[in-house]
C-alpha positions as CSV (number, residue, x, y, z in Angstrom):
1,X,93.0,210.3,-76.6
2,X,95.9,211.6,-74.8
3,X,99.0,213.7,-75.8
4,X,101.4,210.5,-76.0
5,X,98.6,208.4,-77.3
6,X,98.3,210.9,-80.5
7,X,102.2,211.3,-80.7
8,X,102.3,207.6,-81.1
9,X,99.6,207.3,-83.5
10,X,101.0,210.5,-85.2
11,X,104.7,209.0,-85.6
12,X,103.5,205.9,-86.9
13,X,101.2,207.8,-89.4
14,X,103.9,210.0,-90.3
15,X,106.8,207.3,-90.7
16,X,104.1,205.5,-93.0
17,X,103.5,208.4,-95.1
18,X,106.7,210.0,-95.4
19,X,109.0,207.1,-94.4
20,X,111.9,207.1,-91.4
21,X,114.7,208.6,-93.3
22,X,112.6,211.8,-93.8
23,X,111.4,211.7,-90.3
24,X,114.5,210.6,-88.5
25,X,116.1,213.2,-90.2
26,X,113.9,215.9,-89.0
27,X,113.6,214.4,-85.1
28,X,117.3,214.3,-85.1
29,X,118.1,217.3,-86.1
30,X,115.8,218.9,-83.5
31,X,116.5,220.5,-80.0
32,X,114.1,221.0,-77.2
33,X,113.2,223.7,-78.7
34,X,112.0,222.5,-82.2
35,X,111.0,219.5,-80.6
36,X,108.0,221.2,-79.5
37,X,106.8,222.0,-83.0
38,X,107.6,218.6,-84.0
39,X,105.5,217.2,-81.1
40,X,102.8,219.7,-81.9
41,X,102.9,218.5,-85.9
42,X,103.1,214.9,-85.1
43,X,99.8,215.0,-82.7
44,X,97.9,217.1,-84.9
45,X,98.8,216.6,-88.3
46,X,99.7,212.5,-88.3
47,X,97.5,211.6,-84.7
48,X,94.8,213.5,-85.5
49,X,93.9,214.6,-89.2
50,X,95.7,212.3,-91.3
51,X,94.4,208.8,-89.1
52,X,90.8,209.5,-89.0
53,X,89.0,207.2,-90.9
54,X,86.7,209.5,-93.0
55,X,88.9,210.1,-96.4
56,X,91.3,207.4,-97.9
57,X,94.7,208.4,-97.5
58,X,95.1,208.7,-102.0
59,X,92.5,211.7,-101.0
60,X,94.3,213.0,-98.4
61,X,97.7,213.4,-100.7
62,X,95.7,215.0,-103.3
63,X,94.2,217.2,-101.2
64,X,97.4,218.3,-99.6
65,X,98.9,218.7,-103.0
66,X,96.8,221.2,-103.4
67,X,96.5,222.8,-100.3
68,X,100.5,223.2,-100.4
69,X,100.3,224.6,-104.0
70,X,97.2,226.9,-103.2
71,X,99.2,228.5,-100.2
72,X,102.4,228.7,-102.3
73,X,104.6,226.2,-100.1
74,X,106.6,224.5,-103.1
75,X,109.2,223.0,-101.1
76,X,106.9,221.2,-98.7
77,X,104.7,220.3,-102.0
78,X,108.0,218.6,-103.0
79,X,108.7,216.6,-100.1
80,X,104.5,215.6,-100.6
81,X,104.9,215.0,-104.2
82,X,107.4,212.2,-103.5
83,X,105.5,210.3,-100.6
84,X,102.7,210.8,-102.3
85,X,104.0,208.9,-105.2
86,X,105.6,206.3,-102.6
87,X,102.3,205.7,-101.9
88,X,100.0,205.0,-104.8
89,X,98.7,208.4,-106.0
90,X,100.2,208.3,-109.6
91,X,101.8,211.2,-112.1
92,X,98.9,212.0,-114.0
93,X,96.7,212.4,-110.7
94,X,99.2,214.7,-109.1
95,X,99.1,216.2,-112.6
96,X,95.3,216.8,-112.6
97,X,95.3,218.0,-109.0
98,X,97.6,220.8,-110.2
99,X,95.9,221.1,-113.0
100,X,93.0,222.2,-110.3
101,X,95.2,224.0,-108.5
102,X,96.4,226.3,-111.7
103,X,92.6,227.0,-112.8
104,X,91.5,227.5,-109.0
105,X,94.9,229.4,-107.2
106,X,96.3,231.3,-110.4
107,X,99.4,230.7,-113.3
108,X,102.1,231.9,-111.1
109,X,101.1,229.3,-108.5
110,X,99.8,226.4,-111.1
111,X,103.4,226.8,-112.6
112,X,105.7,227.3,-109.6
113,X,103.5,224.1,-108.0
114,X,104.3,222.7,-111.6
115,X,107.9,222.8,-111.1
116,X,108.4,221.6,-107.8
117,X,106.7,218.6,-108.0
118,X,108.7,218.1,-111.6
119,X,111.5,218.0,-109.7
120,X,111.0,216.2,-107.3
121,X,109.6,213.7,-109.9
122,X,113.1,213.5,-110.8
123,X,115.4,210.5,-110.3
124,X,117.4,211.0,-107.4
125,X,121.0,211.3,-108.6
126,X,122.4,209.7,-105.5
């Protein structure tokens, strides 16, 4: 599959998953510069690992719940948390994945992972 054909697939994927606000926000906001990562992200992440066809995507959501928590990247677990919820995965899943995550990564991680997705649980206020 070529480049464009996997920045295609990828920014479909990605809109899907984390809807066009989010990513119209980050594309516009973006020089040539950051563009490149934002290609780069788009073709790999969306093209390429998150449309294959061997895990459902409810897997793939826990999975980078968890992956976010592990490595400690609350803010991005946030921003997951929320799509994640847009897109089937319920509370007490995203609960028992961190549960997972508490046993498997540590307390201070289990609990900071904890409160980001809490919050981002949250009713927006806006």
């Amino acid at each position: 599959m070529a480049n464009n054909e996997l920045f295609e697939k990828g920014l479909e994927k990605r809109r899907q998953v984390l809807g066009s606000e989010y990513l119209d926000a980050n594309f516009a906001g973006a020089d040539d510069f950051m563009m490149t990562f934002q290609r780069a992200v788009t073709e790999l992440a969306w093209g390429y690992a998150w449309s294959r066809p061997g895990l459902d995507q409810r897997t793939r959501f826990i999975l980078t719940l968890g992956i976010l928590a592990g490595l400690g990247r609350f803010q991005e677990l946030g921003i997951y948390t929320k799509a994640a919820v847009s897109n089937g995965v319920t509370v007490d899943e995203i609960k028992e994945a961190l549960i997972h995550v508490t046993v498997y990564c540590g307390t201070p991680a289990g609990r900071q992972a904890f409160l980001a997705a809490h919050e981002a649980l949250k009713p927006s206020k806006g």
